[in-house]
N, C-alpha and C positions, 0 to 999 in steps of 0.2 A: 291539670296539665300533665301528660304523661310524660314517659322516661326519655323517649322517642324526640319529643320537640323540646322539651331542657335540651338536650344532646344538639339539636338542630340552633337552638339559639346560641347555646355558649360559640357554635362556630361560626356564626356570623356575627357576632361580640368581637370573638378576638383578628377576624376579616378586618373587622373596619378597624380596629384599635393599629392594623400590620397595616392599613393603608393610610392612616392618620399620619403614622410614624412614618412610614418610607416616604410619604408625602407624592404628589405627581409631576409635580414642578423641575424646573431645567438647574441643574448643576450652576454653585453661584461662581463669581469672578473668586473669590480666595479660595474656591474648590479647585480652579484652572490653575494659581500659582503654585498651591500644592503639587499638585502635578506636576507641571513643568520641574521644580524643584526637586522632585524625586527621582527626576530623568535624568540627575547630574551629569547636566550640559555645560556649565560652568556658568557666567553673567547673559543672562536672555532678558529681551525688552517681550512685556507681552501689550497687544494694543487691547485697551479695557471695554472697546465697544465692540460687541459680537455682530458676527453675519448672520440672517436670516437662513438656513438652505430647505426653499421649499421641499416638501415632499411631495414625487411624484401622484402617491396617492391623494387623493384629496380628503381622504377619511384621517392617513395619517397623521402620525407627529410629526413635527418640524425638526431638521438639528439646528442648533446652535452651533458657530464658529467663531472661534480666536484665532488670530493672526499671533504668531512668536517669531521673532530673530532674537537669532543667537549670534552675541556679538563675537565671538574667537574667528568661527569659520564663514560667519557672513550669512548661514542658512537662513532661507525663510520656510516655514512649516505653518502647520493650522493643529489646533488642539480642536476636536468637532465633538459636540455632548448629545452622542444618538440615544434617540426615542424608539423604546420597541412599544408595543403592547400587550398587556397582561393579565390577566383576570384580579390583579389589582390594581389595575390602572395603567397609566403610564409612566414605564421603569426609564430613567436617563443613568448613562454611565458616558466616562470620557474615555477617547481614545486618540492617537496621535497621528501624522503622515509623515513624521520625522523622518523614518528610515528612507523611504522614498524618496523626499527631497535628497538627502545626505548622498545616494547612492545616484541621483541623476545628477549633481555638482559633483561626480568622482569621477562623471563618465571620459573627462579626458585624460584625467588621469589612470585611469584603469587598461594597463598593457593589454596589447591588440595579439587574439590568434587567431591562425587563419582557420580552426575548427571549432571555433567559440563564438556564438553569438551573443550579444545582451540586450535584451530588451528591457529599457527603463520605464516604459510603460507599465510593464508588468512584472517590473524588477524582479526577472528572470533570466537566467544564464540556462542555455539550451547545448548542447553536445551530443551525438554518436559515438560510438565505439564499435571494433569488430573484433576484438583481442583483449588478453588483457593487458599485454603491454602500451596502447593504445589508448583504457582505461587510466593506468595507472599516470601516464601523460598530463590527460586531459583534469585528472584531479588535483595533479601539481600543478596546471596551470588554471584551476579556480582558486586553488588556495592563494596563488600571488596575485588573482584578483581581488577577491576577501580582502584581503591583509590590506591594501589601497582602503576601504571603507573603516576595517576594525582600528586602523592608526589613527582616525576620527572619530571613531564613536565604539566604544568596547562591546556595545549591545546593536549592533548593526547584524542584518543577515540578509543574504540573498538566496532567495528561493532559483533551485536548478531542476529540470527538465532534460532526460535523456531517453536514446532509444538504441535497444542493443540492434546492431545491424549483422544479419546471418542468411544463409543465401537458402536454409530450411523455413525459418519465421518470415522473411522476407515475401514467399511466395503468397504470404495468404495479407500483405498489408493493401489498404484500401477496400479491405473485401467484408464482411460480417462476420468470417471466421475473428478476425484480427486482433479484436478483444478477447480472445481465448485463446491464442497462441502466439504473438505476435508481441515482443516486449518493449512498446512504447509506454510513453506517457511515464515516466518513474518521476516520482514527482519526489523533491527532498529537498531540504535548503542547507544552509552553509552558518553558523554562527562559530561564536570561539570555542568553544566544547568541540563540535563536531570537526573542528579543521583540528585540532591538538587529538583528538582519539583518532582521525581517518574515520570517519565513519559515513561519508559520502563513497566511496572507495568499496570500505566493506558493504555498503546496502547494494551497491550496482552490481559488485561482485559476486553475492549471491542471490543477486537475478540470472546474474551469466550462472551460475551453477545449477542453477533453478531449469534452465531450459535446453542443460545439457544432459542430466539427469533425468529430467520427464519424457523428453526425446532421442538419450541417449546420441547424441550429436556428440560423434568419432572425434570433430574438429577439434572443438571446442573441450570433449575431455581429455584432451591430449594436452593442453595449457593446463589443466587445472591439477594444484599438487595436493598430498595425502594431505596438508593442515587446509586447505581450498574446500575440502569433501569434509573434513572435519568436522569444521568450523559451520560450514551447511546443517549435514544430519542433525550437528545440536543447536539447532537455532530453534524456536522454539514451536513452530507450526509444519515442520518438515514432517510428513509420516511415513514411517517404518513399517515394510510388510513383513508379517508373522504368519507364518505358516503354522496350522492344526494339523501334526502327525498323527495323534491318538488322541480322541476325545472329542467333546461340542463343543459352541461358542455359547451352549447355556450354562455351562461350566467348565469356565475359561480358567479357573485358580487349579482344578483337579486335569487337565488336558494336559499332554504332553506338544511344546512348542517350540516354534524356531522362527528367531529374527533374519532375513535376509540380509547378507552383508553388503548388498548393492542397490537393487531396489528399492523404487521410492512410489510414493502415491500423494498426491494433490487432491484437499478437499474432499478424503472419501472415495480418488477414482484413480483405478491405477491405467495410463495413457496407453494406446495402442501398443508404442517400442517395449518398454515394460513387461507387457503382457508378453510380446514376443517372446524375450529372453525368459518371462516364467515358465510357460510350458515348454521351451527346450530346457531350462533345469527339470522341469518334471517329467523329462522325458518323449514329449509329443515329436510326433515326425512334421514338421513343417516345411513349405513351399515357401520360396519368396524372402526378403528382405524385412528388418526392423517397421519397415515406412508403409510395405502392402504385402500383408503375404495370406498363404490357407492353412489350413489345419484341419483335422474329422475332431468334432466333439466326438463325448463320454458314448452318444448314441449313433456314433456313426454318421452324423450330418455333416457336410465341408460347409467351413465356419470361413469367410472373408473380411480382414480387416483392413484398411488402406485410408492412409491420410486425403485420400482423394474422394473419397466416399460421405462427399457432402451437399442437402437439401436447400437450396434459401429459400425455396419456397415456405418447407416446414419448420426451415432458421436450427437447424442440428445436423446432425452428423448420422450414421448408421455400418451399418454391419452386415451381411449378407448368411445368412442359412438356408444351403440348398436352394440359394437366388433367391429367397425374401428378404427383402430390406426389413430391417429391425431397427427402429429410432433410437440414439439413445437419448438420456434426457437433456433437457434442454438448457439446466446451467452446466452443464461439461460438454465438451465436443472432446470427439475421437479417445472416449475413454471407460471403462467400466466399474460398475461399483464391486462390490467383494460379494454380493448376494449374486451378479450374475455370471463372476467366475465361476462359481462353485456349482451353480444351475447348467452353465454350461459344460465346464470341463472337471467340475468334483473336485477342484482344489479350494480349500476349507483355508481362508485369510481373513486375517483383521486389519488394521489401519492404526498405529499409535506414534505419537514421539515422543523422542526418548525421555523427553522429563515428563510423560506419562509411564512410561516404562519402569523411568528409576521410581516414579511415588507407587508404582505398583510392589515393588518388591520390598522397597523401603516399608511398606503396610502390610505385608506378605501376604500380598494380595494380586500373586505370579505365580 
């Protein structure tokens, strides 16, 4: 027997020995009380005879359910023992629907506004905002909804759903642009951490900074204050544009550089507005607005950029040379990467944030 199928066996030895041991079978009844008991609910009835709940599939596994009432608040909930499948079998673990129930028995008790929806199907709280004060409203009035479920259950959370409303991202919603520029859907929940740090507040917050900054949106940076901008640049995926005075990007430790103290760039791509204010710091003569304007490249070709400058046929965006449309690519709309700034107009950029920054210098490797 060679070395090759020893190696082959010991691994299907210790397969079966892992699926011996984890076994394939459904979670027992003192598996369920543990549980429950660890959800320190206080005195719960659990009913000992489980539910069937077929699986749609017919190949699948079945779950198992338990019925629980909790005697304080009166809930009724289900402890369910889903079946995935596995290439050792099939794996059961328990999980609960407590929060769910807990938060649809809260719904009359949970104070009513009139810019707040909930949906207990989807134990979801849904809100807008166009400001930050507006914002900052709307999260004092989920925390007093929170607080209604957390006086019941310390481990309770409700998942929220918002969308920044602005009369620039606005134009392109219902559209294919709208996943690229358009800041719906922020998907974030509420438990006790997050309502005592604000951190529903601060995530929405630098979204709104997010799409003031990449757009340059006058409105919108005019609410926002020096800790606002702060508190953004150093978050930890914001990128910083750095300018090559002297030197290449193949030796970036020996080149002479500079971080922009305003500019920002998303995923690699620095946005139309952006771009705009670059080449008026670098000097270029431009036509036009933030939003659509011209410029002559490095070669003397008139370069057009404009948020209106979009394909659904080809599902992107482009740019105009000398009246050729130019695609760009198609996970960014109305933006450019730092290779074809520089192909264009000869300004030499990189992309980093700043805790790439700091571990750059901190390694002296800046």
């Amino acid at each position: 027997m060679n070395q090759n199928r020893i190696i082959i066996y010991i691994i299907l030895i210790l397969l079966i020995g892992v699926f011996i041991l984890t076994g394939c079978g459904h979670s027992s009844l003192e598996d369920v009380y543990k549980y429950v008991n660890d959800m320190d609910l206080g005195l719960c009835i659990v009913n000992p005879i489980h539910k069937v709940l077929e699986s749609q599939d017919e190949y699948g596994p079945d779950d198992w359910s338990w019925t629980v009432y909790q005697i304080d608040t009166g809930i009724k909930f289900n402890i369910v023992d889903s079946g995935t499948d596995s290439i050792l079998g099939v794996q059961y673990s328990l999980r609960d629907d407590y929060n769910e129930c807990l938060l649809d028995s809260c719904e009359e008790e949970f104070p009513e506004y009139d810019d707040i929806t909930y949906d207990k199907l989807k134990n979801e709280i849904s809100f807008s905002f166009g400001n930050k004060r507006e914002l900052r409203k709307r999260c004092d009035e989920i925390y007093d909804i929170y607080s209604v479920a957390h006086d019941k259950y310390k481990n309770a959370y409700i998942r929220v759903n918002c969308n920044i409303e602005n009369s620039f991202t606005d134009r392109y919603k219902n559209t294919y642009q709208q996943g690229f520029v358009y800041k719906d859907d922020l998907d974030y929940s509420v438990n006790e951490k997050r309502m005592e740090d604000d951190s529903i507040y601060k995530y929405c917050l630098m979204e709104y900074c997010d799409i003031a900054l990449n757009y340059r949106l006058e409105d919108v940076l005019g609410e926002l204050t020096d800790d606002d901008i702060r508190m953004y640049m150093n978050r930890g995926y914001t990128q910083r544009i750095i300018y090559i005075l002297d030197g290449t990007k193949e030796d970036l430790k020996n080149a002479k550089k500079e971080v922009d103290s305003e500019l920002v760039g998303h995923s690699g791509v620095m946005e139309y507005a952006n771009l705009y204010y670059l080449l008026k710091k670098q000097g270029f003569n431009i036509e036009g607005t933030k939003d659509d304007f011209k410029v002559r490249n490095t070669d003397g070709k008139k370069c057009e950029f404009s948020y209106d400058f979009s394909d659904d046929d080809q599902e992107t965006s482009y740019y105009l040379v000398d009246g050729e449309k130019i695609y760009t690519r198609r996970e960014r709309y109305f933006g450019l990467y730092e290779e074809e700034i520089e192909e264009l107009f000869g300004i030499k950029t990189y992309f980093l944030t700043n805790d790439q920054i700091t571990h750059r210098k901190n390694n002296n490797n800046w």
